[in-house]
Steps between C-alpha positions, in 0.01 A plus 500: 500500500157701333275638780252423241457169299248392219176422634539692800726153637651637840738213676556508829684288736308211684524244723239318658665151576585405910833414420809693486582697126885415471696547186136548317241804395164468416311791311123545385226700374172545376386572122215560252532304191563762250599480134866597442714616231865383434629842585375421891732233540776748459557504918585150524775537270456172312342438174159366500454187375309544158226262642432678751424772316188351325372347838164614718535857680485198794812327398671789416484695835579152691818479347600862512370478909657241581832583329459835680501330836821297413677806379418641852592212657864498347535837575452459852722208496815662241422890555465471069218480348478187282192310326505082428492391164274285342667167410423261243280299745330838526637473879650795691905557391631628878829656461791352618540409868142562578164273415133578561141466407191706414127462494194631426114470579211663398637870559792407729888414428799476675850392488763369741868549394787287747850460475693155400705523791161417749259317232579251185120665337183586647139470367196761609157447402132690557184366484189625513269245711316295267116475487373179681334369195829570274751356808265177486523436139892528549552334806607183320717687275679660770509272779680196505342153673670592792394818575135433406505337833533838673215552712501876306509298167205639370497900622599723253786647713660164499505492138585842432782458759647166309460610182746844604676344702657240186456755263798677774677164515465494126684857451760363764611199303465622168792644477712273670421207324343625117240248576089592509336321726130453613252511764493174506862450552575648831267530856440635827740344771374713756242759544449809711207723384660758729779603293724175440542195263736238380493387183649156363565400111388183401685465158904511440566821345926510467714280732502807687131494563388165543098316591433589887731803550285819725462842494420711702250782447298831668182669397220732581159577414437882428170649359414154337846523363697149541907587508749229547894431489761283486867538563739302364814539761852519341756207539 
């Protein structure tokens, strides 16, 4: 791989979750929105979609960052270096025998690569803490009747930690099922603000994945950053 990327995008590898890494690889860096040309997609050896290309400097960097830290991840994982496609869904194409996820937030991305044979899929997600006044105003959005009866209901750490923590779920299931799915549509089961959660769907999604199934899930708080993941173990 480059020892110098577009946007001076450096990945490098990371892993700040309490649990053991098996079978997975988790990459991320830092970058400056800057506008880009199609020429500096060249080191991810894809074609860019065309949209892309007439996107914010802030859109376009995101997507070149955070298919940077995939491409690093895979490496890791296959010794090759290879970069996920963009599907129709606009979701991450992994190739074959491996799925992942990547994520952004203001000025941060990563990506977590893992192989089939430990995990189905996996779904990563950063947040940046929301503002009290901004968490408030989506509390109700977020949070379903049950977990407004958290005794953290209304901090803004709660609600920045729900809203990542299904957007993870979200990125988990997706491609499992081919279904979207809400906020609304899936809650905390259990609730650790030390690093753990459990998370339960409360809407059929495929006979496979059916109303009251759980996850589980891990996450950290770093420099008002919000990171969280789910694994999706293989049969």
């Amino acid at each position: 791989m480059n020892e110098h990327y577009p946007g001076d995008i450096f990945p490098t590898a990371y892993w700040p979750f309490p649990i053991e890494r098996r079978g997975m690889a988790l990459y991320s860096t830092r970058f400056v929105p800057t506008p880009l040309a199609a020429e500096d997609f060249g080191c991810l050896d894809m074609a860019s979609p065309a949209s892309l290309l007439k996107a914010i400097p802030k859109r376009q960097t995101e997507f070149l960052a955070g298919r940077l830290c995939a491409r690093a991840a895979l490496a890791e994982m296959t010794g090759a270096a290879q970069t996920p496609l963009v599907g129709k869904d606009r979701a991450p194409v992994w190739p074959r025998g491996f799925c992942g996820s990547i994520t952004h937030s203001h000025g941060w991305a990563g990506a977590v690569a893992a192989t089939l044979e430990d995990w189905q899929s996996i779904g990563l997600d950063a947040e940046t803490l929301l503002a009290p006044k901004r968490a408030a105003r989506l509390a109700s959005e977020i949070l379903t009747a049950h977990e407004q009866k958290s005794h953290e209901a209304e901090t803004a750490f709660y609600i920045t930690a729900v809203f990542s923590l299904k957007e993870s779920l979200f990125k988990a299931l997706y491609p499992l099922t081919g279904i979207r799915f809400y906020f609304q549509d899936a809650e905390l089961a259990e609730w650790d603000p030390s690093g753990y959660a459990r998370l339960r769907i409360i809407k059929t999604l495929s006979p496979q994945w059916q109303h009251g199934q759980e996850l589980e899930a891990v996450h950290i708080l770093e420099e008002d950053r919000f990171l969280s993941m789910i694994r999706v173990p293989a049969p």
